[in-house]
N, C-alpha and C positions, 0 to 999 in steps of 0.2 A: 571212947571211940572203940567200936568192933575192930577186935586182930581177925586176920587173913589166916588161915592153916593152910601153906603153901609147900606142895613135895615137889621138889625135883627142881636142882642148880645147873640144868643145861642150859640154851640159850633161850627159850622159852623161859623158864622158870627164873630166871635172874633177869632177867626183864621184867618182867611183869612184878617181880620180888620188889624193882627198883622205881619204879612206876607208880606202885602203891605206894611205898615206903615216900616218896619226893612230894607226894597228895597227901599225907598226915598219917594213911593208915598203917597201924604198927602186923609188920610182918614176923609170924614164927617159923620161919624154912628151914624143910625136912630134908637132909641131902643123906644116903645111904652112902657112898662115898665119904673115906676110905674104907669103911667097915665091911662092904661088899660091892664089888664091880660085874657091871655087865661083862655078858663076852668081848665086845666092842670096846670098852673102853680103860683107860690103862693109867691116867693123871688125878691125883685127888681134886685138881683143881677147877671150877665153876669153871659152865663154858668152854667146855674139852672139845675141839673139834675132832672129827673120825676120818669118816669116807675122805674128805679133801680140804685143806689148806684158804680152797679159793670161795669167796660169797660174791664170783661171777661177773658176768658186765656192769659198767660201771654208767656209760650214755641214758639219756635220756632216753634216748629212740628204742633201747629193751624194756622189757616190762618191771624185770629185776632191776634196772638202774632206777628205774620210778620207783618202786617198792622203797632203795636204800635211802634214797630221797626224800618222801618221805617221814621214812623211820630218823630221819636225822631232825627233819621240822618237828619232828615231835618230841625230841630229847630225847631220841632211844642212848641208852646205854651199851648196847652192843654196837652201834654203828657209832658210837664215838670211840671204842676202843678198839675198832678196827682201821679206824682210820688212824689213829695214833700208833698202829705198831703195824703198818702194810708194810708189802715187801713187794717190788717192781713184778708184774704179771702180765707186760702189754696194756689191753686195757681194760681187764680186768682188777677185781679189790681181790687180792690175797693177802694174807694177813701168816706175821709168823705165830704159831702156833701156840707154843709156850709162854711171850710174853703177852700176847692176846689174853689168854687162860689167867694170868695172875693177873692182869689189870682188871679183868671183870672179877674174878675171886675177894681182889683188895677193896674195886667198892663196893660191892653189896659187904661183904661183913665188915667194914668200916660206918656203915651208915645207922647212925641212932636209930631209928624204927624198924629195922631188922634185926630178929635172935635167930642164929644160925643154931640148929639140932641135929647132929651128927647121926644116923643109924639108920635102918631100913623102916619104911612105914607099910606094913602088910595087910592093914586095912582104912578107910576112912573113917573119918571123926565122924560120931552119929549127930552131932549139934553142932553150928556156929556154920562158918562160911570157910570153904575150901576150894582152893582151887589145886586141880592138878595136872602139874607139866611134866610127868615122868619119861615120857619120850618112847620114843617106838622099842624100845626093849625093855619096858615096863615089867617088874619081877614079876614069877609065876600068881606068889602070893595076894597080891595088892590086882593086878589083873583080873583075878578071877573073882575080888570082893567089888572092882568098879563094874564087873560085868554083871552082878547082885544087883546093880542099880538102876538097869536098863532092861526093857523087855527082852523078850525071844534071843535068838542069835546074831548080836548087836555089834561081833567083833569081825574084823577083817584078819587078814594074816598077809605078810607079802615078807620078800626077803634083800635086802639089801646089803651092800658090798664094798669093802675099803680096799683102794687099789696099794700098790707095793709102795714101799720108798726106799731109793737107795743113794751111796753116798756121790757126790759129784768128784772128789779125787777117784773113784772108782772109773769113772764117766770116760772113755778113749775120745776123744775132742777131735786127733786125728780122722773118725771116720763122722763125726756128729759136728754140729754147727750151730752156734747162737741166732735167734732171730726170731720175732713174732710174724703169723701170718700178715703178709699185703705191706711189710713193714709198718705193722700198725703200731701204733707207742713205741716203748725202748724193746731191743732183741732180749726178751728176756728167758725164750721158750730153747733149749736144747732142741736139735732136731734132727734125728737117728735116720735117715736116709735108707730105701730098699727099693732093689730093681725089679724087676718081675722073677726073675728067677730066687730071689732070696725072699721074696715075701710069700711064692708057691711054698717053698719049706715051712716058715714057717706057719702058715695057715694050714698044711696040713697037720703038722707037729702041734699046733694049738686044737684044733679039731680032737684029734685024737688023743689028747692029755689027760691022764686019771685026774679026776675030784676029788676031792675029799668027801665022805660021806654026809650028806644032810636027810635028814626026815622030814618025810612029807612034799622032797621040794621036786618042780616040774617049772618047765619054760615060762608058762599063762601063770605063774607065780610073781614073774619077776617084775618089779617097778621099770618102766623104760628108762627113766633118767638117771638110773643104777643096772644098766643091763651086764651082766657078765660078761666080759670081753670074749670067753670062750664060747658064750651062749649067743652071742651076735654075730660070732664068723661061722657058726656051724647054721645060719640062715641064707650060707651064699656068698661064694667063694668072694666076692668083691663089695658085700657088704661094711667089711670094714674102714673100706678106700672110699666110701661115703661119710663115715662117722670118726671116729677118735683115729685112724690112720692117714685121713682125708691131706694128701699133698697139696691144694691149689692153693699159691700164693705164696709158695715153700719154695721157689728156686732155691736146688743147690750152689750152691756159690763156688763148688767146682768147676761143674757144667755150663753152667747158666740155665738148667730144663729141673724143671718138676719130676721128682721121682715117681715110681710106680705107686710109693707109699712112703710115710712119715710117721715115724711116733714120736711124739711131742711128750719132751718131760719140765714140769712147772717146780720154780723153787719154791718150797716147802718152810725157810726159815732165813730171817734176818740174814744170816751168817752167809745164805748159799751155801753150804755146806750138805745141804739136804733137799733131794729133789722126788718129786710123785711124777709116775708114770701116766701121762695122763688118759683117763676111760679105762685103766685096766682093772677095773675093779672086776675083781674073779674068786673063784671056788677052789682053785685047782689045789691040787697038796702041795706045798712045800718043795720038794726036790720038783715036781714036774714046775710051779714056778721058776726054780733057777735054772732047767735045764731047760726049758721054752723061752722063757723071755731071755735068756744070755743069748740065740741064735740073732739077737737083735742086733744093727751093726751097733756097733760102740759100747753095748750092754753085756758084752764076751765077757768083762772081768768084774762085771758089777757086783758092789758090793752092796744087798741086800740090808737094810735096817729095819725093814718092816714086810714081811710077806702081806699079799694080800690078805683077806679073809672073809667069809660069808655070815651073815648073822639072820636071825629071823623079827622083821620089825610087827608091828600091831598097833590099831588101828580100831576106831571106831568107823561105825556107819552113821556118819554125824547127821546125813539129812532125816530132819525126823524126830533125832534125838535131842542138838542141840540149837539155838538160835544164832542169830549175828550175834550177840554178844559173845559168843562160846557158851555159854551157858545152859545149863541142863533144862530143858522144858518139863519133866517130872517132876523135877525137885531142885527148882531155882537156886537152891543154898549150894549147889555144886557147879562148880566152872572148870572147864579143861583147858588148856595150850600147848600147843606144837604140836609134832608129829603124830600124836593120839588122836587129834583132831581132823587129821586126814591132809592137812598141808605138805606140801615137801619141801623141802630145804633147809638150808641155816637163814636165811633170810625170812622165809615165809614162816617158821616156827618164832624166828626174833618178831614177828609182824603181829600172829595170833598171840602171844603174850602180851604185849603191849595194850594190842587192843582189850583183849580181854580183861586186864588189869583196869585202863581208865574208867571198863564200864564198871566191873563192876567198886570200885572206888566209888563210883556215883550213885552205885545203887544206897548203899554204905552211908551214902552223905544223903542220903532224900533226895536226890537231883535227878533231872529228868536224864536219859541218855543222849549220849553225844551221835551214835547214827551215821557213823561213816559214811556217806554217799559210796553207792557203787560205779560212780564214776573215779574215784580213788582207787589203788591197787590194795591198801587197806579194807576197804569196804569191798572191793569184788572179793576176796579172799575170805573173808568173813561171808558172804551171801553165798558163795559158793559151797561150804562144809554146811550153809542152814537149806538149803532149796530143796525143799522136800518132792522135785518134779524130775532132779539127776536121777536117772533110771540106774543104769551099774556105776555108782561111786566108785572112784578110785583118785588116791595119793593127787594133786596134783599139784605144781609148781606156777607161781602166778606169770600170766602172759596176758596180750592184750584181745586173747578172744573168748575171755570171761568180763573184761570190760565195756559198758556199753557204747556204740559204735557214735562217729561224729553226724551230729544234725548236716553240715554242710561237706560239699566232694572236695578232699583233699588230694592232689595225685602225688604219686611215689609214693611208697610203704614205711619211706625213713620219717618224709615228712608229717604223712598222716600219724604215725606214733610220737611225733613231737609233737602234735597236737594233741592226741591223747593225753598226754603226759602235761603240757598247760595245762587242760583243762582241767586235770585232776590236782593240779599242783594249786591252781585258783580255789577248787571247791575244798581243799583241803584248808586254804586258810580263812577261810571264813569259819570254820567252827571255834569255840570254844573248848581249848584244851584243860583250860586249868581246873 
């Protein structure tokens, strides 16, 4: 049987590692970890999450609950070992971090048809079959040898951002309150309270906060679904009070009234001992994080475990280059997954590996392709990185208005996405997985 030459143990690449390997085909995975780490990442361990803790709504009626859905009829491996080690997030999948990381790490290198290869790989194999999932911070070296394989100016560049963590004894409870928005699921979300007068401060004090140095980087840079907390309030003094500071639903439980503004902090770990600040992903330096976000009520004495940080991720311009299968249209022996592919997330990069793994498995086996329907959030996600008709490609995150829409009028948006979400759930088990 042909081995897989597969680089990269994030959630991409240990999927699709596990995929193949559960289908016959023997995998050799390249993890450069612990030998060398991105700036971003800091765990030897397979499956390291970064930016955030959470892989999002969990309902039906989201797109990402269809996605994880899904990914679980399909025997994803990530989405079984995040549901084995969640940690209460409203209604939300949060998952604690570190035991998430060693249950994917224990099975892929547990499983007979995987040989784990420790070191950095700085170019591709010139023969056999590779796929690569090395992730939006893809080393210089290896980068610049996948960009060899591709015509013209084939890479994208954009930059994304891991928000602060800090510890919950730190956390003044006296001015902050437990509770998810609308009381939805259990109160799992801290909730820092500001009146108009203490959110003026701080919005200016955030406005005005030194960065830390980056090259090359500007606004029209930035991914939306990782926007800089500093970079979204300097669009307008009450743009925050729409997005990651947004109070509706928040009664104070003092008052009984919705404050000016709200920042919601998510636990971060089994223990609750460790909580992300949620949307603060930022740039700023170090001292200007503790001395801006401490003006925050309850966050005066916070103690800090993780400063934010900014990183710069990369990207292909997949329409054009590669097909629904991920797959190279050049030179079919090469296959990509995750975030290189142009998907966003930890779910939608767990989704492109999977996929990309069963096909090409099949190609491997003489078997015809399996052809996700884009009536699946599988198959729209795949058809969206191949559609050679997206004018400006960029990152995106699956939702239901890359899905094709219902033949019949569903009203209310909840229940027309439950319909979605049947229908895609129905066209999904009619295929042939095995």
């Amino acid at each position: 049987m042909e081995s897989v030459f597969l680089i990269g143990a994030g959630l991409a690449g240990s999927e699709a590692a596990w995929q193949l390997a559960r289908r016959g085909i023997p995998v050799e995975l390249h993890e450069m970890k612990p030998e060398k780490y991105t700036p971003a990442h800091k765990s030897p361990l397979f499956g390291e999450l970064v930016c955030s803790n959470s892989l999002r709504a969990g309902g039906l009626e989201n797109a990402v609950g269809l996605l994880k859905e899904e990914l679980r009829r399909c025997d994803s491996l990530i989405m079984a070992c995040a549901d084995a080690h969640q940690v209460p997030a409203g209604g939300a999948l949060a998952v604690d971090r570190v035991a998430f990381a060693q249950a994917v790490t224990d099975r892929v290198r547990s499983h007979p048809n995987i040989t784990v290869v420790e070191g950095e790989v700085t170019s591709l194999p010139k023969e056999g079959q590779v796929l690569v999932a090395t992730g939006p911070l893809t080393s210089d070296a290896l980068a610049e040898d996948i960009a060899g394989h591709f015509p013209g100016d084939s890479y994208l560049h954009f930059f994304d951002a891991a928000a602060p963590l800090v510890s919950f004894e730190s956390v003044n409870m006296e001015r902050a309150w437990f509770a998810s928005r609308y009381n939805k699921g259990t109160p799992d979300y801290i909730n820092c309270p500001m009146n108009r007068e203490e959110y003026d401060a701080f919005w200016s004090a955030l406005c005005e906060a030194k960065e830390a140095q980056l090259h090359a980087f500007d606004d029209k840079s930035v991914f939306e679904g990782c926007m800089p907390v500093e970079v979204m309030a300097r669009r307008g003094h009450d743009t925050l009070c729409y997005g990651p500071l947004k109070p509706v639903g928040l009664p104070d439980p003092r008052t009984g009234k919705e404050p000016y503004a709200v920042v919601q902090l998510r636990k971060d770990n089994a223990q609750g001992s460790i909580y992300n600040i949620v949307g603060f992903q930022t740039h700023l330096t170090f001292p200007e994080q503790r001395r801006v976000f401490g003006m925050i009520p309850g966050l005066e004495q916070a103690e800090f475990l993780r400063y934010g940080v900014m990183h710069r991720n990369t990207y292909l311009r997949s329409p054009g280059l590669l097909n629904r299968y991920y797959q190279s249209i050049a030179e079919p022996r090469l296959t990509f997954a995750g975030q290189l592919t142009g998907v966003e997330g930890y779910v939608e990069s767990t989704a492109s590996g999977l996929v990309a793994a069963v096909e090409l498995a099949r190609r491997i086996q003489g078997r015809e392709p399996v052809n996700f329907p884009q009536e699946t959030a599988l198959g729209a996600l795949a058809q969206y990185i191949s559609n050679p008709t997206v004018g400006n490609f960029q990152p995106m995150n699956i939702n239901f208005g890359i899905i094709p829409p219902l033949t019949q009028r569903v009203r209310g948006k909840r229940n027309r996405n439950a319909a979605l979400s049947q229908r895609a759930l129905e066209a999904l088990a009619a295929l042939d997985l095995n």
